[in-house]
C-alpha positions in Angstrom: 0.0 0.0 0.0 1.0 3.6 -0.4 -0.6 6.9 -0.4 -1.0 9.4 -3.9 -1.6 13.1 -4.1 -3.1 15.2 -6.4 -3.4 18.9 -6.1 -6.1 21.5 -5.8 -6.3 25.2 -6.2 -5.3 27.3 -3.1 -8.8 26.9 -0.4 -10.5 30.3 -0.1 -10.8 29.5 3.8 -8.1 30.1 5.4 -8.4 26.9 7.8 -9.3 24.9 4.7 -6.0 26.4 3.1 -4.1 24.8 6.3 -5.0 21.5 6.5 -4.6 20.7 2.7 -1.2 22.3 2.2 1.5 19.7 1.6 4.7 20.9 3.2 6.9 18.8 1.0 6.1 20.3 -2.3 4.4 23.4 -0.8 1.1 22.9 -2.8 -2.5 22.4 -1.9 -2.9 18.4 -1.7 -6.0 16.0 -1.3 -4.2 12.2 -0.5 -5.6 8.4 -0.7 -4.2 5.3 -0.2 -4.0 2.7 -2.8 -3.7 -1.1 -2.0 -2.4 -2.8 -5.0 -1.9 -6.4 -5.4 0.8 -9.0 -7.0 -0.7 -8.2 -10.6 -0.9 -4.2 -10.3 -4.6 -4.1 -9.9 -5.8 -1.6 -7.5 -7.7 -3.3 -4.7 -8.5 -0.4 -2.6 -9.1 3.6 -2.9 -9.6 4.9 0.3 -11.2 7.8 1.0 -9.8 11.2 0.6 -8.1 13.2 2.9 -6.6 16.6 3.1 -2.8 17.0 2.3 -0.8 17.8 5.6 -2.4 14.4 7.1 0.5 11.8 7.5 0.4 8.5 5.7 0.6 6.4 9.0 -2.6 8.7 10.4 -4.3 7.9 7.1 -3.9 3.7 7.5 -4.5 4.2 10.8 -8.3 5.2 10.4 -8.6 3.2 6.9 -10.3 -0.4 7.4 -8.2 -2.9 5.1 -10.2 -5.6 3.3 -7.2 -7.7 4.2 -7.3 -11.4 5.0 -5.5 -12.9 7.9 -2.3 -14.6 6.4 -1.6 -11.9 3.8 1.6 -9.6 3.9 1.3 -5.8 3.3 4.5 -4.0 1.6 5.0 -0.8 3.2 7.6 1.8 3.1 8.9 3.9 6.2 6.3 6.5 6.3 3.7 3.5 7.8 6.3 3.1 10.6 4.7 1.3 13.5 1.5 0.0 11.8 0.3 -2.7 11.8 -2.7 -4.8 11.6 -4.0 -8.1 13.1 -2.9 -11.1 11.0 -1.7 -9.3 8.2 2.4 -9.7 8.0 4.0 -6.4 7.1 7.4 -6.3 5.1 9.0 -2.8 5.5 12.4 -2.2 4.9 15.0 -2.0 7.8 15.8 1.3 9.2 19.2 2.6 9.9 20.0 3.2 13.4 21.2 6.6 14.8 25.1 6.7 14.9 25.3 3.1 13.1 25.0 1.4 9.7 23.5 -1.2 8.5 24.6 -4.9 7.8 25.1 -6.2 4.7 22.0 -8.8 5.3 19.8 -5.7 6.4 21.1 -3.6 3.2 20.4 -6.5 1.1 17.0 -7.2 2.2 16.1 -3.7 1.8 16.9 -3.7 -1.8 14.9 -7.3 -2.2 12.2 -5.0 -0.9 13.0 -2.0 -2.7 12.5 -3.6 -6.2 9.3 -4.9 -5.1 8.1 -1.2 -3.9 9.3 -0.1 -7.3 6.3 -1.9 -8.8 3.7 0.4 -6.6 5.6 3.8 -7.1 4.8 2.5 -10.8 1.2 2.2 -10.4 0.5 5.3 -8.4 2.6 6.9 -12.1 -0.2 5.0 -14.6 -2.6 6.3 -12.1 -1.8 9.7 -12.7 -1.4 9.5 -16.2 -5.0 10.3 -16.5 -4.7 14.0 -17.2 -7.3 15.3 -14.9 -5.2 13.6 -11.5 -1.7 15.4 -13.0 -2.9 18.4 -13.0 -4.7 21.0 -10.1 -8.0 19.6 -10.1 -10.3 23.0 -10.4 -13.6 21.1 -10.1 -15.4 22.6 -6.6 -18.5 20.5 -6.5 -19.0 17.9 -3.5 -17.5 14.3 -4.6 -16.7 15.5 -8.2 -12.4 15.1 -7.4 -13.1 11.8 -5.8 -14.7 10.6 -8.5 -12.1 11.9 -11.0 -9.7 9.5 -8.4 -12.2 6.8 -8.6 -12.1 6.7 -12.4 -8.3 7.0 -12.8 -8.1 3.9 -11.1 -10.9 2.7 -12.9 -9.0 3.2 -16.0 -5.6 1.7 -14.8 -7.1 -1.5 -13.8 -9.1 -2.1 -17.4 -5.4 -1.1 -19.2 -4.0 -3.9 -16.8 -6.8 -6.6 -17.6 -6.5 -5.6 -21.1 -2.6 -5.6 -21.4 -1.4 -8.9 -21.6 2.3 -8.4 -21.4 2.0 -7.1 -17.1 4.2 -9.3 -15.7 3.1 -10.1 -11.7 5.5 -8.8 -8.8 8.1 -11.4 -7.6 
């Protein structure tokens, strides 16, 4: 799982305007998380929230459709969560003052090439012009919608496309 953003025009309100600015890229933001599976299809859209909420916060209050068994790839901004039954694979993290092993270093890039797949995803998802660009649409539900059918579209270009190879 991982979380995408797409950006808005600038709030009118000003505490609107402070809850979905993004401090990383010091735009406006709306987020969701995306749960993807082996074969790139998007299993889960969650609902949208605004931009300066953290990922972790975001998973936190989002009910997986997991099934017990099941691992969940996450990167270091889910730090700490977890769920019941659900195995998490997250890549090591270094420790103040030290480095990591060779073992830890190499198992981080095991799961590094995985995560590569989802980064590439959340990209095919975005390709839909609307999500890359600031969404000006102001009516209730129309930008989640717009979400809902980008990933609408990258999962019919998936079970169309014959040549999507499934992660390792």
């Amino acid at each position: 799982h991982d979380s995408t953003e797409r950006s808005i025009p600038r709030p009118h309100d000003a505490a609107q305007q402070k809850t979905c600015e993004s401090g990383k890229n010091k735009r406006h933001m709306l987020k969701n998380l995306l749960l993807i599976d082996q074969a790139w299809r998007i299993l889960f859209l969650s609902e949208t929230h605004p931009g300066r909420v953290h990922d972790k916060r975001m998973a936190d209050a989002t009910p997986y459709p997991l099934p017990a068994g099941s691992q969940l790839l996450q990167d270091l901004g889910f730090q700490a969560f977890t769920l019941e039954g659900v195995g998490i694979l997250q890549p090591a993290k270094k420790p103040r003052g030290k480095a990591l092993t060779r073992a830890q270093k190499a198992a981080n890039r095991q799961l590094a090439r995985r995560r590569v797949r989802i980064e590439q995803v959340n990209s095919r998802v975005n390709r839909c012009r609307m999500l890359k660009e600031t969404i000006r649409l102001w009516k209730n539900g129309i930008r989640d919608m717009v979400m809902e059918i980008g990933c609408a579209l990258h999962n019919f270009r998936v079970r169309l496309t014959p040549s999507w190879t499934p992660m390792v």
